[in-house]
N, C-alpha and C positions, 0 to 999 in steps of 0.2 A: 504493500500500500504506500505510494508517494506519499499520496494528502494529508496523513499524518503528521508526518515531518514537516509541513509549509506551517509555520508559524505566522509570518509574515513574506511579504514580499521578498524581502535578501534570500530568504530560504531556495524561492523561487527560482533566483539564476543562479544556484550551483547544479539543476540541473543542465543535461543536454537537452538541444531544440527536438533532439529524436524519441526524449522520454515527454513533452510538453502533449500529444495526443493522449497518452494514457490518464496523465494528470487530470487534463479534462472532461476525459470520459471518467474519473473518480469524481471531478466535482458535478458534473451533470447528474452524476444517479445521488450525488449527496441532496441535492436538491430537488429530485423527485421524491428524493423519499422523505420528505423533509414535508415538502407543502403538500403531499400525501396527508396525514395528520394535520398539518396545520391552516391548511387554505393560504390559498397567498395568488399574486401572480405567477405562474408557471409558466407559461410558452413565449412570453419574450424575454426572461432571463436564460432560458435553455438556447436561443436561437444565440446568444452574445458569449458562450464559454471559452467557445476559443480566444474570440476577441477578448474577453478579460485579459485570460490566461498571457495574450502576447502581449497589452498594453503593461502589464506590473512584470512582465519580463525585460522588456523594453526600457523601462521609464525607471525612475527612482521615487515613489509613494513614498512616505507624503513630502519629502523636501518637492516634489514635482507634484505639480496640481492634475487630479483627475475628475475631472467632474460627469455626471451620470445624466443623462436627460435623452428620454425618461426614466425619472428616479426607481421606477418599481423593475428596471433591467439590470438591475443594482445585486441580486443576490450571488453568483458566483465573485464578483468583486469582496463581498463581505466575508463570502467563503476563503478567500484568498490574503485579505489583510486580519488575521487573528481573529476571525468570530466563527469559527468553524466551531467551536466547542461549545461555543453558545449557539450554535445554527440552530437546533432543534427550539428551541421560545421564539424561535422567530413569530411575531405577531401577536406575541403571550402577553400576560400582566410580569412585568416587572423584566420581562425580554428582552428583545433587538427589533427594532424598526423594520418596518416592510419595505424603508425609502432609505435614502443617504440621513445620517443623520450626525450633524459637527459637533454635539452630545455625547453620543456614540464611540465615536472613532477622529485619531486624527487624520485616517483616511480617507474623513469625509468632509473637505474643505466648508460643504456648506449643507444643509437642510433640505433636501429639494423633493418634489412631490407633484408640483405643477409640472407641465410641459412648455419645451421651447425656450428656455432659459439660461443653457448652459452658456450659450455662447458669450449674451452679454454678460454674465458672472467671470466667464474665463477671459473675457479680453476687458476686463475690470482688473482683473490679477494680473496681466501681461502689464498694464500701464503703471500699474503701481510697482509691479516689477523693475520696468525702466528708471523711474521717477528715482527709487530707491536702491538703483542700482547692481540689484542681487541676477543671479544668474539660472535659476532653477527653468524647468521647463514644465506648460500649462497645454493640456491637453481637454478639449471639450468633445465625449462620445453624443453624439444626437441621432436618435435613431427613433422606432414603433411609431410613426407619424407628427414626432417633433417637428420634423420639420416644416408644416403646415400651418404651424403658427406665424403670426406676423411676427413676432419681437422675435424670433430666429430669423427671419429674412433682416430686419432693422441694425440687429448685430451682425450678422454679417456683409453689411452696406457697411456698416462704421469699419470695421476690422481692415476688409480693405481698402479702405480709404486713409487709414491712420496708420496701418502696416506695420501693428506689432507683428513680435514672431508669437505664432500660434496654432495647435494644431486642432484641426478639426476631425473627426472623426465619423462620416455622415452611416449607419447603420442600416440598408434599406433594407425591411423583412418583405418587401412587396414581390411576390413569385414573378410578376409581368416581366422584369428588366433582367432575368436569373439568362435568361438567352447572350446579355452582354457581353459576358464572363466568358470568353474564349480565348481559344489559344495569343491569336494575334494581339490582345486588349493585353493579355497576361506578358506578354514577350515587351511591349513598348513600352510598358509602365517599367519592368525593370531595368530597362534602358534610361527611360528620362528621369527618375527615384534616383540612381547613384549620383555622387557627389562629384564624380569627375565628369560626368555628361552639364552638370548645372555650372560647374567650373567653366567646361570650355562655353558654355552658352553664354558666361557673362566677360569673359577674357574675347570672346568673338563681338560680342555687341561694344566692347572699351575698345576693341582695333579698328571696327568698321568709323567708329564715331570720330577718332585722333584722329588715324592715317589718311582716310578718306572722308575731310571732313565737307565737301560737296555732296557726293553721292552716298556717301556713307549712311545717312540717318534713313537716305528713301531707298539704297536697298535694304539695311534693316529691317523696314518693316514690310516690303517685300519678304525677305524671308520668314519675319512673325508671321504672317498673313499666310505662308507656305505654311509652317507647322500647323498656325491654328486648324488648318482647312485638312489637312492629316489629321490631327486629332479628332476634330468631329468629326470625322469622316467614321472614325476607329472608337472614341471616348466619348461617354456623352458629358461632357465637363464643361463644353464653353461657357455657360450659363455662369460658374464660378469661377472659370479666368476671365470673364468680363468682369466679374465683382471685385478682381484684385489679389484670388487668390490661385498658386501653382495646387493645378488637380491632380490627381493618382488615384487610378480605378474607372470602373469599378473591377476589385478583387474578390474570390470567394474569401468571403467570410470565416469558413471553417476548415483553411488551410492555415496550420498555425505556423509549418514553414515558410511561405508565403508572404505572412502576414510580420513573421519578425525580420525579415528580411527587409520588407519595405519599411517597417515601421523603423529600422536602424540607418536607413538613410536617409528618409524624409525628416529624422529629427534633428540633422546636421543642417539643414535647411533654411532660411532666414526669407522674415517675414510671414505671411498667412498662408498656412498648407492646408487645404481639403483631401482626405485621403476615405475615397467612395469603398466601403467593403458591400456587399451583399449576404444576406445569413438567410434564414430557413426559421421562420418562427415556430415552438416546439422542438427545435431538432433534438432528437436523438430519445423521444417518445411516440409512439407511433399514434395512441388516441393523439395526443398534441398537435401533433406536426399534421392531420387529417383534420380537427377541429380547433384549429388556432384561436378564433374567436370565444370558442365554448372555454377554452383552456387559459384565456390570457387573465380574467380571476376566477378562482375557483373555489370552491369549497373543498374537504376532506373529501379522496376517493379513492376506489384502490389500484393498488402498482401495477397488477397485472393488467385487468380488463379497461382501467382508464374509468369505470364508472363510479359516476361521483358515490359516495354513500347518503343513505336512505335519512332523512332527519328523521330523530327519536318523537315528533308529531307529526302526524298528516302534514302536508304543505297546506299553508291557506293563502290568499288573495293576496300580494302587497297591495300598497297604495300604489308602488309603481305600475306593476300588474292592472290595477283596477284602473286608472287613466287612460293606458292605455287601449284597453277594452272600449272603454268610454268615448275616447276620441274616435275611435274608428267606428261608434252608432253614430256619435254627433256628426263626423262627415259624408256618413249615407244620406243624412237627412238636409245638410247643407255643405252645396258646393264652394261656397268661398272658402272654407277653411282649411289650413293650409299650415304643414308641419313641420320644422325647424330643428335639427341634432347637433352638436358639435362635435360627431368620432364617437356618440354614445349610442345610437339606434339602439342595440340592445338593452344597455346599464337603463337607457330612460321609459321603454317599454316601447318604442315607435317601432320596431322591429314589425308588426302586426300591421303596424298602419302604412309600413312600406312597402309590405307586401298586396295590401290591399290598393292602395291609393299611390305607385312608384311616381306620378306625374305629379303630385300635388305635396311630395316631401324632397327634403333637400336636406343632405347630410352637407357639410361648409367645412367637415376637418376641423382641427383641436382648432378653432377660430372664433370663438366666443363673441368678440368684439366683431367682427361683423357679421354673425351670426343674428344680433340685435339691431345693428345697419339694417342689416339683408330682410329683414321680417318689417323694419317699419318702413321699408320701401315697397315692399309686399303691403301693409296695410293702406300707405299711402295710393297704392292701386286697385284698391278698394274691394281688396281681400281679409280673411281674418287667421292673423299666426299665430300658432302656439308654439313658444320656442321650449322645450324641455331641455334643461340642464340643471347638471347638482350646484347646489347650493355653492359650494366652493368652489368653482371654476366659473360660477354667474359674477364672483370678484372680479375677474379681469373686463370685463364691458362695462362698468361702473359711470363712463363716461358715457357711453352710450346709450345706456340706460336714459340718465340724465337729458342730455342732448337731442338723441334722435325719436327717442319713445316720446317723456314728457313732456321736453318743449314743443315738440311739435302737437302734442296730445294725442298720440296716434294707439288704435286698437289692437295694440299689443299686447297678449296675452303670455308671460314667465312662470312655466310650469315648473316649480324651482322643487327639483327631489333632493331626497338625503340632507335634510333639514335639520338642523340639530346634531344629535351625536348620530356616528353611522360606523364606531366602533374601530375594527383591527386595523385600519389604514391610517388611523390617527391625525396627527395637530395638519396635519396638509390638508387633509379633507373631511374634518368635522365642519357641516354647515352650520355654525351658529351666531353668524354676523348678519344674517340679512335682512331681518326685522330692523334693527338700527342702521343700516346704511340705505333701505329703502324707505322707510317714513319719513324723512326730512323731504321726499322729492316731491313738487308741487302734480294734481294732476293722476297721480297712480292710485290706484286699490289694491290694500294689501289683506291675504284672507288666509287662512288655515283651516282646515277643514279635521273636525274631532274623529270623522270614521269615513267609511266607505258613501253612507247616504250624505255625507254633508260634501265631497269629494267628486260626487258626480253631480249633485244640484250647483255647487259653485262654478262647475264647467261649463252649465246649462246659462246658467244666469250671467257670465259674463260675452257671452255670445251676446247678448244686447248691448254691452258698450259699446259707446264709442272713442273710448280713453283709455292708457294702457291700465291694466291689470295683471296683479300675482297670485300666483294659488302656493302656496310652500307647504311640504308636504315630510312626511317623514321614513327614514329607513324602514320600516316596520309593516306588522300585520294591518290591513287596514278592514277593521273588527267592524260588524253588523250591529246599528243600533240595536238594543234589547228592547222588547217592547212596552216595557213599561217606563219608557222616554219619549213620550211624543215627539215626531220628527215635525217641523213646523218650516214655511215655504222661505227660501234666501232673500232676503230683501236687504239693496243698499244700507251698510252700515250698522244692520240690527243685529244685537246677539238674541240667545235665547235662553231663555230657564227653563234647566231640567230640571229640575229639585229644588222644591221649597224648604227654611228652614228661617231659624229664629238667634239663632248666636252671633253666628258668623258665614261669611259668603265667600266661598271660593269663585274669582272671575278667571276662568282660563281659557286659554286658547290652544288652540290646535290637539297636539298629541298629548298635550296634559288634561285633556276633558276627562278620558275612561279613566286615567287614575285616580282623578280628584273625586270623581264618583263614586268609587272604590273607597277611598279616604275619606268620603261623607258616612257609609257604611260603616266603618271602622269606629268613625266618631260619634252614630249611635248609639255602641254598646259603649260609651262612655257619659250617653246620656248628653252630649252635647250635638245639638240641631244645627246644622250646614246647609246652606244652600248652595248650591252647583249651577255657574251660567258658563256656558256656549260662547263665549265674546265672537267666535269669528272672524271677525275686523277686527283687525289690526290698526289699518287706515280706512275710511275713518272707524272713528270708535264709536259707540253707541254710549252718544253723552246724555241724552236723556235716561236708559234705563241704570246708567253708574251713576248719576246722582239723584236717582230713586234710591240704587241701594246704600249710598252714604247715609240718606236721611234713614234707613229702614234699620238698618244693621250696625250694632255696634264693634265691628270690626270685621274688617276686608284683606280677603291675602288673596294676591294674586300668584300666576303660576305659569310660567310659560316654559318650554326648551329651544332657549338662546340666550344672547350673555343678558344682562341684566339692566347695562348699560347701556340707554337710549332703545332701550327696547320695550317691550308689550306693558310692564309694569311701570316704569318709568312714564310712558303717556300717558296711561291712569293717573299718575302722580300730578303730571303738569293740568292735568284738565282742573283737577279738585285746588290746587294752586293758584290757576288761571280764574276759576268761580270763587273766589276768596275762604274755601272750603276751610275750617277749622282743622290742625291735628288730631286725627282720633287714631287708634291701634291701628297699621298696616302694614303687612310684611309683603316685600317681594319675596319668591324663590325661583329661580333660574340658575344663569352658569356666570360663572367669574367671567374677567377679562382677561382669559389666559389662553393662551395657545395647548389643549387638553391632550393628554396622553391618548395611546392605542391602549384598548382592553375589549371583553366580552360589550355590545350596547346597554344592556343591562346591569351591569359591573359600573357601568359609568354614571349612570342613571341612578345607581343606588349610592355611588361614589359621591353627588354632588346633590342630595338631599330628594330626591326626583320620583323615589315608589309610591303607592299610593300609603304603605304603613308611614313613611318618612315624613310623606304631605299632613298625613293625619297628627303626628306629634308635633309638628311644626306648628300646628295651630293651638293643639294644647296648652302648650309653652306661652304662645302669644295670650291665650286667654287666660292666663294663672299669672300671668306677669303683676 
């Protein structure tokens, strides 16, 4: 067994390049067998093992920057720089991260979890390199559809235009271009990759320019204009020697001779280097490498047959699930509407509604920001969008949200999933900012819906605006009112009471309805009467029925899952402030202003005061006060 012995990266090059295939067929099955048990991304960390394995053979981690994007292609890296022994908690309580995390490891320069970032991260590190004079080398992998974001094109427009040295590493797992990868592509790149071919290229360009300083410059580019027209002819790279940067590739991917080969002369190189590999998403599992999609995250399954295992309950309906469902009656029944993904079709449940409706959805690639462009140009043509994306990746169009949806007031509809906590993938992708960064914006409806029947009437009901609207939703079951909760019709701005009571009034919203109900229960057998509302709105709020219950009830706690600050609780606060409302008893409960660890969703939810036995003490406390 190699992988034992690799403690760290030094470990690494005392082997030979001819034992580096076996290494990584040892970390490939460590990592099957790993997110076997513990769920995680699989098939685009399998498709990069070789690529690790040559990059920390190559390079010097961590005096040399490597940075991962995207972050969850990150696990044989982790396997490779000292977390092998901790591999198995991967995505555990008290574990190792599913992403880069600068916490973690000093091999993980930086945090990352979004898409499309490495580049400006690493040519952030190159300048400050220069500025500060040090000499290490900064390498940025972008690969699993990174590259479709804007700010990876934005940084790579700056990079070459400023021309630090820096290396790029583009990942394409896309089968379409795997034809490229031939003999002749393979022969000229190791030609043009060594140091002495890039020598004479710049000692031929200093002689044509002296000696023949008439003609010299215009056959210069006579002959640039020669190579380039060879290279594309053979490479598909112009695209990034127009942008400034010397290409190579595209390479296979999971030739690790190959790959150290190039990767030992491209690093002698100055200025911006693109080096194209190609990999095989899944490689080297065969369910994977067949259902790349099904396998890029997964749940616990088994090694042999690839099928996931059976959860210890029935499966029941998400919320994601159930929108989706939803959306695809609402668009039998009306042709304007019209569906919006960013790289999630499946993650957001439109997977259904693609199949049904391919002409009337648009997947836009990890591009959020115009994603939200692209939908209120769509509404402005007098259609109706529903963009579906998680909560945490809806951060980056913040702008646009602002600008193109509400100033303009256009009928866009942000089906915002994974709301709140959404568990093992942690502080990257807990959605629990967007209650406080969407209620300041003039113009929008923000809404939560407590179950499945509030979840499809809110999707009804906003099909009559004509102003943008959000529906936020959360990871989870999305549960059957019971019947002894009257369900009662959506209307603008109105919450609802499900439970009357006499002590005190829990106001909540969204995915903290069923437990506060729960917690009203609780608080029976204690002889203390709670009342239970529905708030719904978010934006607006239902100010008539909240300062009914100020004057009704002598004490209010509200309850939502998102931070605390500038959120659902907070505008109750400002309203009763705003009315010259007297102090009386009132607790928020939500989430800190913290960036929240990975663990079980439930784990976290009981971690930050959130069950409904925790809801029910919390009140206690306030009334004994």
């Amino acid at each position: 067994m190699l992988l034992e012995n690799i403690k760290t990266p030094q470990d690494l090059k005392k082997l030979t390049v001819e034992k580096l295939p076996d290494l990584a067929a040892e970390v490939r099955q460590r990592i099957i067998n790993v997110v076997s048990k513990t769920g995680g991304h699989l098939a685009s960390s399998l498709g990069v093992v070789e690529l690790a394995v040559a990059v920390h053979y190559c390079f010097n981690a961590p005096q040399d920057t490597i940075v991962w994007d995207v972050g969850h292609q990150a696990y044989a890296h982790k396997i490779l720089t000292g977390r092998n022994e901790r591999f198995d908690t991967l995505r555990q309580k008290d574990g190792i991260s599913g992403f880069p995390s600068k916490q973690e490891s000093v091999y993980d320069p930086f945090s990352t979890g979004h898409s499309s970032t490495a580049v400006s991260l690493a040519l952030g590190k190159a300048a400050a390199r220069r500025i500060r004079g040090t000499q290490e080398k900064i390498v940025a992998i972008v690969g699993d559809g990174a590259l479709t974001g804007g700010m990876c094109f934005e940084a790579l427009n700056h990079a070459g235009h400023i021309g630090e040295d820096i290396l790029v590493i583009l990942n394409s797992n896309d089968l379409a271009i795997a034809p490229s990868v031939g003999a002749l592509s393979i022969y000229l790149n190791k030609i043009i990759s060594k140091p002495i071919f890039n020598r004479f290229k710049e000692a031929r360009d200093a002689f044509l320019k002296q000696r023949l300083p008439r003609i010299g410059p215009r056959l210069l580019r006579l002959v640039d204009r020669f190579e380039e027209l060879l290279k594309g002819l053979i490479i598909p790279g112009i695209f990034f020697e127009e942008m400034g940067f010397k290409y190579f590739g595209p390479l296979d991917g999971h030739n690790i001779g190959l790959l150290t080969d190039t990767l030992k002369n491209i690093s002698l190189l100055r200025g911006p280097v693109l080096l194209h590999v190609v990999t095989k998403k899944g490689k080297g599992f065969e369910p994977a490498e067949k259902a790349p999609v099904k396998f890029h995250g997964t749940p616990c399954f088994d090694v042999v047959s690839g099928e996931v295992e059976a959860p210890a309950e029935p499966a029941r309906l998400s919320f994601t699930g159930a929108f989706g469902i939803k959306l695809v009656e609402l668009a039998e029944k009306n042709r304007d509407i019209v569906a919006i993904t960013a790289a999630m079709p499946e993650g957001t449940g439109l997977d259904c509604f693609a199949a049904k409706f391919p002409d009337r959805f648009f997947d836009v690639g990890i591009a959020e920001q115009h994603a939200v462009g692209f939908a209120a140009g769509l509404a402005r043509g007098g259609l109706k969008p529903y963009v579906a994306v998680y909560s945490t990746f809806l951060q980056r169009a913040y702008d646009q949200i602002a600008e193109e949806m509400c100033l303009q007031n256009l009928g866009v509809v942000l089906c915002i999933d994974r709301a709140g906590i959404v568990g093992e993938d942690g502080p990257t992708h807990h959605g629990i900012f967007d209650m406080a960064y969407l209620r300041p914006l003039p113009n929008i409806t923000v809404m939560a819906p407590a179950d499945k029947d509030d979840l499809e009437a809110m999707m009804e009901f906003v099909q009559t605006l004509e102003s943008p609207a959000a529906i936020r939703y959360p990871r989870d079951i999305a549960l059957v009112r019971p019947e002894q909760y009257a369900f009662t019709q959506v209307r603008m701005g109105r919450a609802e009471v499900l439970k009357e009571g006499s002590d005190v009034v829990l106001l909540a919203v969204g995915s903290m309805v069923h437990p506060c109900l729960d917690a009203a229960q609780v608080l029976e057998g204690l002889h203390i009467h709670a009342a239970v509302v529905n708030a719904r709105f978010i934006k607006p709020l239902d100010e008539a029925l909240i300062l009914d219950i100020y004057h009704r009830y002598p004490a209010i706690v509200t309850v939502e899952e998102g931070v605390l600050k500038g959120g659902f609780g907070s505008a109750v606060l400002e309203l009763l402030d705003s009315c010259g409302k007297k102090p009386k008893p009132v607790k928020l409960l939500g989430l800190p202003s913290e960036f929240i660890t990975f663990d079980k969703r439930k784990a976290l939810l009981e971690r930050y005061g959130l069950t409904a036995r925790q809801i029910a003490e919390s009140v206690k406390e306030l009334l004994h006060k």
